[in-house]
C-alpha positions in Angstrom: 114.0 163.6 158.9 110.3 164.6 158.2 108.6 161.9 155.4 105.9 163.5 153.5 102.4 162.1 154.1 101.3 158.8 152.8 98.9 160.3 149.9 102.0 162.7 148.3 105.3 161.7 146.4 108.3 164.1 146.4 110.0 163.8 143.4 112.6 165.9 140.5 110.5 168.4 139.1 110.3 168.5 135.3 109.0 170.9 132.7 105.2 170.0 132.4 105.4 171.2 136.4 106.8 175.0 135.4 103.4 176.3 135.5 102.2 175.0 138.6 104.8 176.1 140.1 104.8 179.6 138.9 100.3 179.1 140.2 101.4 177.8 144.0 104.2 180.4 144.2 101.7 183.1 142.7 99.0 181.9 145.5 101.1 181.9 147.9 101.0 185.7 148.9 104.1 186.1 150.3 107.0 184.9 148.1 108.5 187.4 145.4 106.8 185.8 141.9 109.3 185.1 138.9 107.6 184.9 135.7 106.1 181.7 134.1 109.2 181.4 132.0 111.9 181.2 134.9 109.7 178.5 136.7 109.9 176.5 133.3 113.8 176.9 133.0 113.8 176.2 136.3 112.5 172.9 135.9 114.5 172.0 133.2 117.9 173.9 134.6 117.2 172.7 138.4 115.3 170.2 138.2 118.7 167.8 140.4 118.6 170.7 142.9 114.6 170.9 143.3 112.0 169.0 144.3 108.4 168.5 143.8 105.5 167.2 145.7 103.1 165.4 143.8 99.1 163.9 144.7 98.7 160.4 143.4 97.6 161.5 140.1 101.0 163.7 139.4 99.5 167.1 140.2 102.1 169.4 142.1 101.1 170.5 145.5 104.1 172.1 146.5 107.5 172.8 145.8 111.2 173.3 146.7 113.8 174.9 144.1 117.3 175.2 144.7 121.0 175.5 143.5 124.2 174.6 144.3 126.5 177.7 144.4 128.8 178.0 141.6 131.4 179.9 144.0 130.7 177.0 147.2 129.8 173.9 145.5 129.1 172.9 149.4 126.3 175.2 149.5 123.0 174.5 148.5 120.9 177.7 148.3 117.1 177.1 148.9 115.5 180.1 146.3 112.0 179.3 146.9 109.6 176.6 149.2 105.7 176.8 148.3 102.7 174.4 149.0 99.4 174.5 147.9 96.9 176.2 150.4 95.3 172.6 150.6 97.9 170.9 151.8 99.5 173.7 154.1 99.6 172.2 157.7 100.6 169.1 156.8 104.3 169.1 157.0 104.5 169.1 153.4 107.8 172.3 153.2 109.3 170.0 156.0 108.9 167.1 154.0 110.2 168.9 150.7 113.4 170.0 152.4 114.5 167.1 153.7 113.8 164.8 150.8 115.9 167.4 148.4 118.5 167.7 150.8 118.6 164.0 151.5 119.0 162.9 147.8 121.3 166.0 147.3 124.1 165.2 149.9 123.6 161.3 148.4 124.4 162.2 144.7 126.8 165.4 146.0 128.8 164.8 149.0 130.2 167.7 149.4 126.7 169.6 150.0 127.2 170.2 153.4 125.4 173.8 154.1 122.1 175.0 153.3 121.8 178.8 152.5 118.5 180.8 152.2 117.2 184.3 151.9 113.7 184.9 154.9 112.8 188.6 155.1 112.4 189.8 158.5 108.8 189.2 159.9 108.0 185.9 157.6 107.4 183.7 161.1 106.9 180.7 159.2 110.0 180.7 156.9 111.8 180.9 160.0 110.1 178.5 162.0 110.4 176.5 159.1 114.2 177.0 158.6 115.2 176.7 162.4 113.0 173.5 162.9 114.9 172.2 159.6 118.7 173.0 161.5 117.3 171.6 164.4 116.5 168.1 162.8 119.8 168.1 160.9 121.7 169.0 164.2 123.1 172.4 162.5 123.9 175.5 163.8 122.2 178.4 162.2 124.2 181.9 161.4 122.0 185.3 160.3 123.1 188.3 158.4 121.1 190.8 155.9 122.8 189.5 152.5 120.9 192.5 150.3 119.7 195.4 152.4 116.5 197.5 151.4 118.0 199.9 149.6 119.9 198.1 146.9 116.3 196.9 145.5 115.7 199.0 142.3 112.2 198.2 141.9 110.6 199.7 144.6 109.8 199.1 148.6 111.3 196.3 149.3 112.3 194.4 152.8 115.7 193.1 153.3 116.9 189.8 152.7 118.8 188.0 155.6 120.1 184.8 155.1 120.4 181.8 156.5 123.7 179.6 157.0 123.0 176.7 158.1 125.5 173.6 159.1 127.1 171.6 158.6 124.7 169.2 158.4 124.6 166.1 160.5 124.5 162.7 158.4 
């Protein structure tokens, strides 16, 4: 398991934290941006399912958010990982996804399977995402979930997704 570094805390995100989200996933430049409102309700909706890292003085640096699916209540599908061009490099999404997934599977046991979306050609979502099976000892599994063409709002590149586990212990 990756630990974050020493000067960050990765903790629940709450509601004061919706807006900094919505700024570090707006500054990131490559994930789709929901509006400000669904990063507040996400925080208050999520907020068991997410995570947050935080600098010693609270500010959020970088971010996890997730669900469990309604259908697979095994499943634990990763929406969105962001971190703050300041702390990029640093291990930090590594960090963020193995602290969630850690306190996850200790409040939810039967979390055994992470799920997320990378379109094709975003190298360090799936560096990322295969370095994160590898750790957890999980086989991975690839298939586009939403093809091109069913996006109604324009170009868009599909989304393939991610099966990963089960995860090791």
């Amino acid at each position: 398991m990756t630990t974050a570094p020493a000067d960050l805390l990765i903790d629940r995100p709450t509601i004061a934290d919706g807006a900094a989200l919505w700024r570090i996933a707006k500054e990131s430049g490559t994930l789709d941006l929901n509006s400000s409102y669904s990063y507040l309700l996400w925080c208050r909706d999520f907020a068991a399912t997410s995570a947050v890292a935080r600098t010693e003085s609270g500010e959020p640096v970088g971010f996890v958010t997730g669900y469990v699916r309604p259908e697979d209540p095994r499943t634990l599908l990763i929406w969105q990982v962001a971190v703050d061009a300041a702390h990029r490099g640093r291990g930090l999404a590594a960090a963020l996804l193995d602290g969630l997934t850690a306190r996850l599977v200790a409040d939810r046991p039967l979390v055994t399977v992470v799920e997320t979306t990378i379109t094709p050609g975003n190298t360090a979502s799936e560096r990322l995402f295969a370095s994160y099976a590898a750790r957890h000892d999980a086989a991975v599994s690839r298939e586009v979930l939403f093809g091109a063409e069913l996006f109604p709002d324009g170009p868009h590149d599909p989304e393939v997704i991610y099966r990963i586990g089960p995860l090791s212990r």
